[in-house]
N, C-alpha and C positions, 0 to 999 in steps of 0.2 A: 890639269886644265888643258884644254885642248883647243891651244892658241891659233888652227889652222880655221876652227868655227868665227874666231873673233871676227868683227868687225874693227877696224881704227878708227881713231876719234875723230870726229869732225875736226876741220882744221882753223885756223885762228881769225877771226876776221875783222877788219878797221869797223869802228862805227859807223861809217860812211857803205861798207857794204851790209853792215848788218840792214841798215836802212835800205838798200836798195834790196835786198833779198826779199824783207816784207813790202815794199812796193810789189817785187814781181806776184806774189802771193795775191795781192790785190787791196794790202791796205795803206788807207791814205795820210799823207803826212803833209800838215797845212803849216809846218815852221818847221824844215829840217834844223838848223843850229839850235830851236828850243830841244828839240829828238835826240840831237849829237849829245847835248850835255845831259839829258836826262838818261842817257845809256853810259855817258861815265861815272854816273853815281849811282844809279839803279842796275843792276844785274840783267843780262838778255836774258839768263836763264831765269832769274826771278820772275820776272815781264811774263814770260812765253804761257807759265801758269795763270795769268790774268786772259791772254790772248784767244788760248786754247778754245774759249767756249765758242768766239766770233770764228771758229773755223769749221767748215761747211760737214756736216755731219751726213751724208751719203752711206745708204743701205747701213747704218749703227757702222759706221766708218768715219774717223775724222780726217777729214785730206787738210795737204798743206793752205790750199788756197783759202780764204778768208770769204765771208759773206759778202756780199755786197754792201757799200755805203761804211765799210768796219773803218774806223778812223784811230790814226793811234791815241788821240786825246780820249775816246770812249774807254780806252785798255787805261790809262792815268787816271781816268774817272772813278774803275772800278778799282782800281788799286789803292788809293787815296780814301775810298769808301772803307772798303778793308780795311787798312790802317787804323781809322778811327774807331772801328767796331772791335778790333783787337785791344783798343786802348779802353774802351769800356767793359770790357771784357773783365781785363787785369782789375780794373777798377773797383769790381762785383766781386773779383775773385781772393781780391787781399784780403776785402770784409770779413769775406766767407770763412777764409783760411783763417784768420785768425781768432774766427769767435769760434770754429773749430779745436783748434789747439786750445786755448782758456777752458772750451766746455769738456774735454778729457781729461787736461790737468786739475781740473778742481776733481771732477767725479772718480778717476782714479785716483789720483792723491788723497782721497776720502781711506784708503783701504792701505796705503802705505807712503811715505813720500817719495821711494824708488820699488814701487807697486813693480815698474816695466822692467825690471831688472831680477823679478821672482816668476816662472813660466807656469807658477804654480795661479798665479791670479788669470791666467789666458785660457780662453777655452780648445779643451784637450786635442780638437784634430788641428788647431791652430800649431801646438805644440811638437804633437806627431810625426808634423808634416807630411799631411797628405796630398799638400802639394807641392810639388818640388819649388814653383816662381814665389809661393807666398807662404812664408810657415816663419817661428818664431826665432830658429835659430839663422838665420839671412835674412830677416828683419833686424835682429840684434848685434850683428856683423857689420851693415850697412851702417846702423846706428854710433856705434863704436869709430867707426871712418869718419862720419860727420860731427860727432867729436872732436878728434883728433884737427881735424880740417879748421875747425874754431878753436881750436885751445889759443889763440893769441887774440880771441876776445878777452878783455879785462872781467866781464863776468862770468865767463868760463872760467878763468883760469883761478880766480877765485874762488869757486865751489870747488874744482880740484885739487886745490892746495888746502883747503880748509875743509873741507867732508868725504873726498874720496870719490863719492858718486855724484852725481848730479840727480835733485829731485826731479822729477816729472815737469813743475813748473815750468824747470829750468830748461830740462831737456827737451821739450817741446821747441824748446826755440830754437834749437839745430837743426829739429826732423825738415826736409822738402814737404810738400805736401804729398807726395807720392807714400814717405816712410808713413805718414801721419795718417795718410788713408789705410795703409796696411797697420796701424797697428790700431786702428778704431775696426777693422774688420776679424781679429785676434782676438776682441773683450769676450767675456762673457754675455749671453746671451739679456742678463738684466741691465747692464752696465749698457751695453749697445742701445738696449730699447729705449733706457733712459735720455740717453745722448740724441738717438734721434726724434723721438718725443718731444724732445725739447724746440725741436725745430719743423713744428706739426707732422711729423712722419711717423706714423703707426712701427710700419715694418722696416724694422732695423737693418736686413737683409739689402731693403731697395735702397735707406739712404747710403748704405754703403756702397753700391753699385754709384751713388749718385756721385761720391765724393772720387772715386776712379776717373768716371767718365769729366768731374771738372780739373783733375789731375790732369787729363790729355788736353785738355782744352787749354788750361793753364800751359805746359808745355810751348803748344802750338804757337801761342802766344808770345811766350817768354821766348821764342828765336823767329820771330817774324815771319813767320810762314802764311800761306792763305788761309785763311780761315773760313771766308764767306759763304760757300757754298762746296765746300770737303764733305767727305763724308765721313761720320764718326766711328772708329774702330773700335772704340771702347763702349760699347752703346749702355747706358744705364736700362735699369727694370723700369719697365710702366707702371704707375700707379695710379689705378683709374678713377680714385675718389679725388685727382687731381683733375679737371676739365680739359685746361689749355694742354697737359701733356697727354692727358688718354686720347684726342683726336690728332695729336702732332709725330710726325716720324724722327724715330728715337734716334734714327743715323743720320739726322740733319741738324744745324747748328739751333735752329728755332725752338726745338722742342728743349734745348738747354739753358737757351735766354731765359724762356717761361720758366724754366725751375731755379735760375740763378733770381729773378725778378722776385718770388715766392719765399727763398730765403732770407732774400736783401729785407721783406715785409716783414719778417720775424728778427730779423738782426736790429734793422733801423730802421723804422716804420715811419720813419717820416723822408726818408730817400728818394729824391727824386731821380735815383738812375734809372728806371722804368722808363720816366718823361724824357730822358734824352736818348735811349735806345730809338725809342717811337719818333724823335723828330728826325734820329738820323735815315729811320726807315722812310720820311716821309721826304728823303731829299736823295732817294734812290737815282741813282743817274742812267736811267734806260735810256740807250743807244736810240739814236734813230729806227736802225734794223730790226730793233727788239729782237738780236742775239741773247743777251741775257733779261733777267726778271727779278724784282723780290724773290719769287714762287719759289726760285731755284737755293734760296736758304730755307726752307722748308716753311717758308710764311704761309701761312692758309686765308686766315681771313684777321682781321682785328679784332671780332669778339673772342678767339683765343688768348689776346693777346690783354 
């Protein structure tokens, strides 16, 4: 490492200067001691990713100063917005996850009751490993860990002392959704179509891409990070006999809503998390400055939605 390129780390600073820094920047604070206290339980650095967008974007350059009229209550607005849409998020997402795992464990458990424990029921480049990050023996490794990690569950430790292995039923319930998406992308080609058939998706291939990309999303989620307008790294496959996703962009969080909302319709069709998604879009808190938008979560119009 070549510690002469480094830069040192920015140095420590009281609440009271962090506040005065973004004043000089040019945003306004209309209750410093509400600011003081909401900076010692909110993170600067947490903050700074809500701020970011309110800062003046020159030649596709972000300078430090802020827009005009940027208020720090509009960065609490957008943050708080977040919040809530992350908690709906999780909300869709436990559904999902777990009529997930139910709908592998019964259709695999059809062929053995520790089917996942034989490489011979996976399909062969799953097996091979043609890919070094997903293949069957580091799915099985991981598997194994998160075991291990529950064995002081009382039903775990149960099947272990009493069967040896854990059925499939059982062992679903250790996998994260991460092991759970790689080991539904590992089935056999009939096995897979069945599973996602089951949740109007033709192409096995896409819902598998689908269950990755809610993987990260869930992630994101699960440690509080922004979600609202990120861009998505894991992007799932288009599927254009889908409407809302074939015109929405796959790297934005919108086009994941529509596909979380689609299976919430097949899981619990009488769900109204649709209707609260929609209200909360409907109490979007744009700035004075209209720094930020909907748009900027990849919202297009309502008839997608």
């Amino acid at each position: 490492m070549n510690l002469l390129n480094k830069q040192s780390c920015k140095p420590w600073q009281s609440f009271e200067k962090q506040i005065a820094l973004l004043e000089n920047r040019g945003m306004i604070f209309e209750d410093k001691t509400d600011a003081i206290h909401i900076l010692s339980q909110v993170n600067y650095y947490r903050l700074s990713g809500y701020w970011y967008p309110f800062r003046q974007l020159i030649n596709n350059t972000r300078e430090n100063n802020f827009y005009k009229d940027t208020k720090f209550t509009d960065v609490l607005n957008i943050y708080n917005f977040d919040k809530k849409l992350r908690m709906l998020c999780l909300e869709a997402l436990e559904v999902i996850e777990m009529s997930v795992r139910t709908n592998i464990a019964y259709n695999f458990g059809r062929i053995s009751p520790v089917a996942h424990l034989d490489k011979n029921n996976f399909d062969q480049k799953f097996v091979q490993g043609e890919s070094k990050q997903i293949n069957y023996e580091s799915w099985l490794k991981k598997y194994k860990y998160q075991i291990r990690r529950s064995n002081k569950s009382p039903f775990i430790k149960h099947h272990i002392a009493t069967y040896e292995d854990l059925p499939i039923w059982v062992g679903v319930e250790v996998m994260d959704f991460g092991s759970l998406s790689v080991l539904y992308s590992g089935l056999k080609g009939r096995q897979k179509k069945q599973i996602s058939q089951s949740y109007g998706v033709d192409n096995p291939n896409v819902f598998g891409s689908w269950l990755k990309s809610l993987n990260y999303i869930r992630n994101i989620c699960a440690h509080h990070a922004r979600l609202w307008n990120i861009n998505i790294d894991v992007v799932a496959k288009v599927d254009s006999r889908f409407l809302g996703l074939s015109s929405a962009d796959n790297k934005r969080l919108f086009f994941y809503l529509i596909m979380m909302k689609h299976l919430l319709a097949v899981i619990e069709p009488n769900s109204t998390w649709d209707r609260k998604v929609e209200d909360l879009f409907h109490k979007f808190p744009t700035p004075t400055n209209k720094a930020i938008k909907l748009n900027d979560i990849g919202f297009s119009t309502w008839q997608d939605w």
